[in-house]
Structures are given as structure tokens and as C-alpha cells.
C-alpha positions in Angstrom: 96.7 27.8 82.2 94.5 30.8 82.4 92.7 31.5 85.5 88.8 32.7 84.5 86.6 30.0 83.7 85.7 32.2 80.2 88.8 31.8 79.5 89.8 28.7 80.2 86.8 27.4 78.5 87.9 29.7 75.1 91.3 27.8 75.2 89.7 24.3 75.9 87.6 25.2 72.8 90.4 26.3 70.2 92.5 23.3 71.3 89.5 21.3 70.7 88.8 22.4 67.2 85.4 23.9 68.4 85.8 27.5 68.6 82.7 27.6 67.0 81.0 26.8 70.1 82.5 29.5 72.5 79.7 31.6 71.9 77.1 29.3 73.0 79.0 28.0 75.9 79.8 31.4 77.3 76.6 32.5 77.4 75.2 30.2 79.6 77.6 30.7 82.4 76.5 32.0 85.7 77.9 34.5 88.1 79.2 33.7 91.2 81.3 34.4 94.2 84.8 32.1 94.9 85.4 32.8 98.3 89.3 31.9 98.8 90.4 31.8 103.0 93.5 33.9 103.7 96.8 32.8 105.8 96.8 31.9 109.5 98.3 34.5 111.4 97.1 37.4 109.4 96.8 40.7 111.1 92.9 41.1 110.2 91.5 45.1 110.7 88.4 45.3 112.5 85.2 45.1 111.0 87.3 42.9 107.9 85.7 39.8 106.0 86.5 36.4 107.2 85.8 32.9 108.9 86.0 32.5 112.6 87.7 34.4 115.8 85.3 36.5 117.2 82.8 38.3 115.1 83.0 42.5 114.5 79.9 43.7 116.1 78.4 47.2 116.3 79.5 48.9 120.2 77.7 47.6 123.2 76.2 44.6 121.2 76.9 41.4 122.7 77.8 38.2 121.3 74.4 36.6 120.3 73.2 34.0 122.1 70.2 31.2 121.3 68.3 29.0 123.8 70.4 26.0 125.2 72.7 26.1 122.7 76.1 27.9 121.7 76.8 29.6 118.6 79.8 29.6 117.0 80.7 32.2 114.9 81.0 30.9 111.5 82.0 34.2 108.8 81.3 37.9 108.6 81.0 40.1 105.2 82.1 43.3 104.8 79.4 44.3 102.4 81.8 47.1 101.3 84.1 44.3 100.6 82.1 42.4 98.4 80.8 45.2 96.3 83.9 46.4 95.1 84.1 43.5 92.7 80.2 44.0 90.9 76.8 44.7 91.9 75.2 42.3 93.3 70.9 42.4 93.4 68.9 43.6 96.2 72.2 43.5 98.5 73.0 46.8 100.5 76.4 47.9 99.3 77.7 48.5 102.9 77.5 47.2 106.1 77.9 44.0 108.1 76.4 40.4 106.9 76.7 37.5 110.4 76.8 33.6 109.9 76.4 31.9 113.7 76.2 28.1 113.7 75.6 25.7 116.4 78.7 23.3 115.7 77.9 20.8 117.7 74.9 20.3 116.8 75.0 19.3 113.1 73.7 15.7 112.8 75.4 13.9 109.9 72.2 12.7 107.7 69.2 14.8 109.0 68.2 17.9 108.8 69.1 20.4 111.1 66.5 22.1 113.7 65.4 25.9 113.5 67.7 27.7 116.0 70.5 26.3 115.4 71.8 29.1 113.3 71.5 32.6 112.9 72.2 35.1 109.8 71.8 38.6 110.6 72.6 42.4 109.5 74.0 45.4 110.6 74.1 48.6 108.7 77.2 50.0 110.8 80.0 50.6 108.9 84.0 49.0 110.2 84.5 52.1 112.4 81.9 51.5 114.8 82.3 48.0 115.1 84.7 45.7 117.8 85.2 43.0 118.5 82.9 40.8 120.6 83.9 39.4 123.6 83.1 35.5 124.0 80.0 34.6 125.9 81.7 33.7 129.4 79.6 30.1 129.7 80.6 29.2 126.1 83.7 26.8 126.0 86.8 28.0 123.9 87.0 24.6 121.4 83.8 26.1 120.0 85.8 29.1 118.6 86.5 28.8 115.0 90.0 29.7 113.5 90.1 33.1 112.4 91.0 33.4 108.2 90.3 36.5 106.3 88.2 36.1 103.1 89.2 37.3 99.5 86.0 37.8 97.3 86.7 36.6 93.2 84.1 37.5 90.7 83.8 34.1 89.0 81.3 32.2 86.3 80.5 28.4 86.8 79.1 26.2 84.4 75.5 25.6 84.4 73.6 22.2 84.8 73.0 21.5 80.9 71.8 18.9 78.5 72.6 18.1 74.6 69.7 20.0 72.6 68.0 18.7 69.9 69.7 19.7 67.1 73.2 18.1 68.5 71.7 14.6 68.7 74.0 13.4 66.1 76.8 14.8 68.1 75.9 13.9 71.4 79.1 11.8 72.2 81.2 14.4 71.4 79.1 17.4 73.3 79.2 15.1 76.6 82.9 14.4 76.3 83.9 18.2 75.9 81.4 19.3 78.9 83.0 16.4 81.0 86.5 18.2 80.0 84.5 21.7 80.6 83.6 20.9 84.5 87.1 19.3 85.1 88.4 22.3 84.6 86.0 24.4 87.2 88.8 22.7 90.1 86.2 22.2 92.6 87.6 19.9 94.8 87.9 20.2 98.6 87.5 23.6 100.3 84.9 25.3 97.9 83.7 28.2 99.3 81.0 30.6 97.4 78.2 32.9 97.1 75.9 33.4 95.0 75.4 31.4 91.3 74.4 27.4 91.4 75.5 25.7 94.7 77.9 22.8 94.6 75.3 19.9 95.2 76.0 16.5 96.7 72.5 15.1 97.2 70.0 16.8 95.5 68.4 20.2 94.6 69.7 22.4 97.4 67.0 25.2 96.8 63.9 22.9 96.7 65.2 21.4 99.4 65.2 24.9 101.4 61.5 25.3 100.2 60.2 22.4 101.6 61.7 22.3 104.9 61.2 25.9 105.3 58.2 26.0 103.8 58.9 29.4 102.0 58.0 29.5 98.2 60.0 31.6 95.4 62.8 31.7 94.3 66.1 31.5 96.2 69.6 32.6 96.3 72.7 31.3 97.6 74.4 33.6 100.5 77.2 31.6 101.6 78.5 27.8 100.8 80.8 26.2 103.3 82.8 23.2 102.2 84.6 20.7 105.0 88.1 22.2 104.5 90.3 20.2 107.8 93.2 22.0 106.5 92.6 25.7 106.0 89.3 26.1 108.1 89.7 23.2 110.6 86.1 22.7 109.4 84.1 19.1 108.8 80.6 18.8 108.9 78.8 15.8 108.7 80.5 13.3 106.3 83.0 15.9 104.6 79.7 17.5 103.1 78.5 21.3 102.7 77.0 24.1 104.5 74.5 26.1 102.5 72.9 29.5 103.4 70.1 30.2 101.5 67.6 33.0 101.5 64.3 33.3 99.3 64.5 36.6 97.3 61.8 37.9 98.7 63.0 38.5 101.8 66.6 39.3 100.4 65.1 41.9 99.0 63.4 42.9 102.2 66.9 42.7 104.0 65.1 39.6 106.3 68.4 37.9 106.8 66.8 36.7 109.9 64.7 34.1 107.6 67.9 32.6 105.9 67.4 28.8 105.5 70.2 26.8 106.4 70.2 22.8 104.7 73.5 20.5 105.0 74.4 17.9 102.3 77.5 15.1 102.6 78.6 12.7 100.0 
């Protein structure tokens, strides 16, 4: 079976008898970021993307810290890293991009209070950076297992409904995009950035806006699934982390004002 959703799509059509609408279909696909974890045990350079361990920071800056709470580190970026597979809008094409989260303190069905995690970045490129040492007064169950990140360039399939002029073949045009989203493989440990997050309970983006109370438009930075096996990572009911930042301030390199909203099944 192929592996790009375009093309997987494009054989899903020709088997169907529907080549006819390939056209239409691919063009409403939207870009995004699969971010697959790497192997346990994996000798991980410095300044590298991943999930967990200790986080790469610039010389003499210290693990950062938040008022009566720990932070866990959750991922880093390698900017560098991620632009080598496209260009992505208003994001620098080097340097560092932080995810902290307070762990322990992600309540299963409410929202989560301002403080309780931090996004930052750091223009200092992998050969100034080391590796930070753990806050002395922080206990070690709140370190997260290390796993390098891959970056794929991927599409997804939009949120879509039948159009006017296929009302009289409206059965048909649900039953092929059912067939079109089993195929996206979404299931368990679906990690991205960027394109249409993976909802559970609503409008992920509106929600953002209203607790944070920042209009505009917003983008996804970084979706965390529960993934027990690979990550060692549940939140709430087995739902999602999701990272969001307005583009605005994205644009403005304010990483500091990145919303952060959990949903659960």
C-alpha cells in the first residue's frame, strides 16, 4: 500500500471507479507535520529533535523553573530539522523551539491553569547548546523518556461536506470519504504539527480563543497523543495535548503566548 495520503487516496480512487474525482479530492488536502518517535536507546547528538530526557539549552541557562510547580520537559525542535522538509510560514528556519509541561498537574476534564506550561525560543544553533542539568528539588519520575523525533511532510484530509451538485450522490460521496479517512491510520500515538488537529471534543482552535482570550487565527505547534507504549505518556483519559499559538504572535516569534488546551475521549 502506498505510503502518502495523495497517493493512497489516487489508488482508493482508481479502485473505486472514481478517478474522476482525484482532482477535487487532492486539492483540498492540508499540509501537515507527522511527527513519528524514534527507538529507545538511541544515541541522540546534542541540540537534536525529540521528546523527553533533559532538554538542549543554550550554555549557562538553567533548566526553567515556574512558581510551585515542576516542569517536565516535554519535546525540543531543531528548527534546522524541520525545515529541511518545506517551508513552513513565519517560522525561523534555525534554532531551538521548548515544550515544558507540568505533568502532574493535568486535570482529566477541565481546563488547565496558565503556568502550567511553557513554550519558548532560542536562536542558538546545536553547537552552543548542552544539556541541562535537572533542577536539584525536582524528583526524577517527572523525567520524561528521551525518543528522537523524525519530521514527515504529510497531507490530511480536511473536515468536508457533500456540495450541492452531488445531492443525488450523497450515499456514495459519504461511503468513499468514510473509506478516505480510514486510510489516514490515525490511531494511537498521533503526533503532529501544523494542518487541522486531531479533535476529540470539539473545535480545538476556538477553544484556545476563548480561554485565552486572543482573537485571530491560529496554528497548530505541536499535538501530543497518550502513547503508554512509545512515550510512556497518558494524559487525562487517553486524550491529546495541543499547542497552539495565534499567528500573530507566531509571526512575532511570541512563543511565550502559546495556548495550551487538552481534550480526552
Amino acid at each position: 500500500m502506498p505510503e502518502k495520503m495523495e497517493e493512497k487516496i489516487t489508488a482508493l480512487l482508481e479502485e473505486s471507479g472514481l478517478s474522476e474525482m482525484q482532482e477535487e479530492i487532492l486539492s483540498t488536502l492540508v499540509p501537515c507535520v507527522v511527527i513519528k518517535p524514534g527507538e529507545e536507546d538511541e544515541d541522540l547528538p546534542v541540540g537534536s529533535s525529540k521528546f523527553g530526557g533533559l532538554p538542549d539549552l543554550p550554555a549557562n541557562e538553567p533548566y526553567p523553573e515556574a512558581p510551585g510547580t515542576h516542569l517536565s520537559f516535554l519535546a525540543q525542535y531543531n528548527l534546522k530539522e524541520l525545515a529541511s522538509i518545506g517551508e513552513f510560514p513565519f517560522l525561523p528556519e534555525s534554532g531551538m523551539l521548548y515544550f515544558f509541561l507540568a505533568v502532574d498537574e493535568i486535570p482529566p476534564d477541565s481546563p488547565l491553569n496558565p503556568g502550567s506550561w511553557l513554550v519558548f525560543y532560542r536562536s542558538t544553533e546545536a553547537k552552543g547548546l548542552v544539556p541541562a542539568l535537572l533542577p536539584e528539588d525536582m524528583p526524577r519520575e517527572l523525567l520524561l523518556p528521551e525518543r528522537g523525533i523524525t519530521f514527515v511532510k504529510e497531507k490530511q484530509l480536511p473536515d468536508v461536506e457533500a456540495t450541492e451538485d452531488m445531492e443525488d450522490m450523497e450515499d456514495m460521496y459519504f461511503h468513499l470519504m468514510d473509506q478516505l479517512y480510514e486510510l489516514e491510520n490515525r490511531e494511537g500515538g498521533y503526533h503532529q504539527a501544523f494542518g487541522q488537529p486531531l479533535e476529540l471534543s470539539g473545535d480545538v482552535f476556538k477553544e484556545c480563543a476563548l480561554r485565552s482570550g486572543l482573537p485571530g487565527e491560529w496554528t497548530l505547534l505541536l499535538q501530543v497523543d497518550s502513547d503508554p507504549e512509545t512515550l510512556e505518556m497518558a494524559w487525562g483519559n487517553l486524550g491529546m495535548l495541543y499547542f497552539c499559538i495565534t499567528e500573530e504572535d507566531l509571526a512575532a516569534l511570541r512563543f511565550e503566548r502559546t495556548w495550551l488546551v487538552t481534550q480526552a475521549h
